[in-house]
Every structure is written in structure tokens, then in C-alpha cells.
C-alpha positions in Angstrom: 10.2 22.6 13.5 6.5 21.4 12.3 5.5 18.2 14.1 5.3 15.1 11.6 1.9 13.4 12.3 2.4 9.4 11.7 2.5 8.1 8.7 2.6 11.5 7.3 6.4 10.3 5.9 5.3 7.2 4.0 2.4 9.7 2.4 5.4 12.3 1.1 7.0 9.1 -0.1 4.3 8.1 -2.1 3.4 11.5 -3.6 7.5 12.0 -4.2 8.0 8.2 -5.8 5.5 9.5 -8.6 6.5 12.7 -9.0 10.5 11.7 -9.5 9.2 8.5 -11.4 7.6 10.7 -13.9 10.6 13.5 -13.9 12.6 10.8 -15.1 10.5 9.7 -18.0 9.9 6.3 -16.3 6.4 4.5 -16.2 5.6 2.2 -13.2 6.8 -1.2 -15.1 10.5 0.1 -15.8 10.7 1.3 -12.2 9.5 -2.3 -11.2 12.0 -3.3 -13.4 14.9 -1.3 -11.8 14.2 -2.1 -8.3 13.5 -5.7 -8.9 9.6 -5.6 -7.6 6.5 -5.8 -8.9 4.9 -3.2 -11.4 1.8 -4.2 -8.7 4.2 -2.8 -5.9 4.8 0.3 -7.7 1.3 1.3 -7.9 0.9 0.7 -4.4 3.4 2.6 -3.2 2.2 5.9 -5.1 -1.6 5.0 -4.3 -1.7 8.4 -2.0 -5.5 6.6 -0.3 -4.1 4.2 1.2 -2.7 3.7 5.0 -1.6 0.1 4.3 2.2 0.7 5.6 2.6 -3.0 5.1 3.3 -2.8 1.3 6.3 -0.2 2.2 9.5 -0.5 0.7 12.3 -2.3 2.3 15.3 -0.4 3.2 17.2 -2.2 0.4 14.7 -1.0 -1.9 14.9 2.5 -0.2 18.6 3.1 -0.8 18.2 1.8 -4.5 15.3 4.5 -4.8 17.9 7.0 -3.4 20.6 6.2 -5.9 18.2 6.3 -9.0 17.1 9.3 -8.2 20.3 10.9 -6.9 17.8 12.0 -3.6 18.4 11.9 0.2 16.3 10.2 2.7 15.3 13.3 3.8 13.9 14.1 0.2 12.5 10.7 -0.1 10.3 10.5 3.2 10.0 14.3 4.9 10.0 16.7 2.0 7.6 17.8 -0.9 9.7 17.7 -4.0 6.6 17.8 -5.7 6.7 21.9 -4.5 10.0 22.4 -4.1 11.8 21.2 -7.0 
């Protein structure tokens, strides 16, 4: 198995948030909306420049993602849906 480099997760996440925010017709606000956080947050989150792994999600806010989008962790953090859906 490939070595993860750090914070290589927390860039899938970001590039998987927008991809299966946009599969599922939702903008940024109504996701914000759902989760209970910020449309700011959102943004954030899928903003693919930036290191800042303060602004991460909490692990409440994790599992919520996981049950909107009927994903795994796995999906959500260490593969490219973006490829392979």
C-alpha cells in the first residue's frame, strides 16, 4: 500500500466535499445549512490551497457528512471519488 504523505487526507477531503456537494445538486449555503456551519466554513473546507487543518471538520460534523452522502470514512478522507465514481 502507497504511503499517505500528511495532510494528504484532509486534501482528498476537500477535493471529495466539492465533488459530492455538487453530485448532489447542493451549493455551499444549503450544505452549511445541513451541517449546521457556516456557508464561510464550507468554502474553506473545499479551498484545495490551503494547509490550514484548523478550520477541519469536527468528527460530529464528519459522520453527518457521511450520512448525507451515504459515503465511508474511507471515501471521505483516503480516496478520490472525484476519479473513481
Amino acid at each position: 500500500m502507497e504511503d499517505i504523505k500528511p495532510f494528504e487526507p484532509l486534501w482528498i477531503f476537500r477535493k471529495n466535499i466539492k465533488y459530492l456537494r455538487k453530485q448532489n445538486g447542493l451549493t455551499q449555503k444549503q450544505l452549511a445549512t445541513l451541517l449546521g456551519v457556516s456557508e464561510q466554513t464550507i468554502y474553506n473546507w473545499e479551498r484545495e490551497d490551503s494547509p490550514d487543518v484548523k478550520g477541519s471538520p469536527t468528527l460530529k460534523t464528519i459522520f453527518k457528512l457521511r450520512e448525507i452522502f451515504s459515503v465511508s470514512l474511507d471515501d471521505l478522507f483516503l480516496t478520490d471519488l472525484w476519479n473513481n465514481l
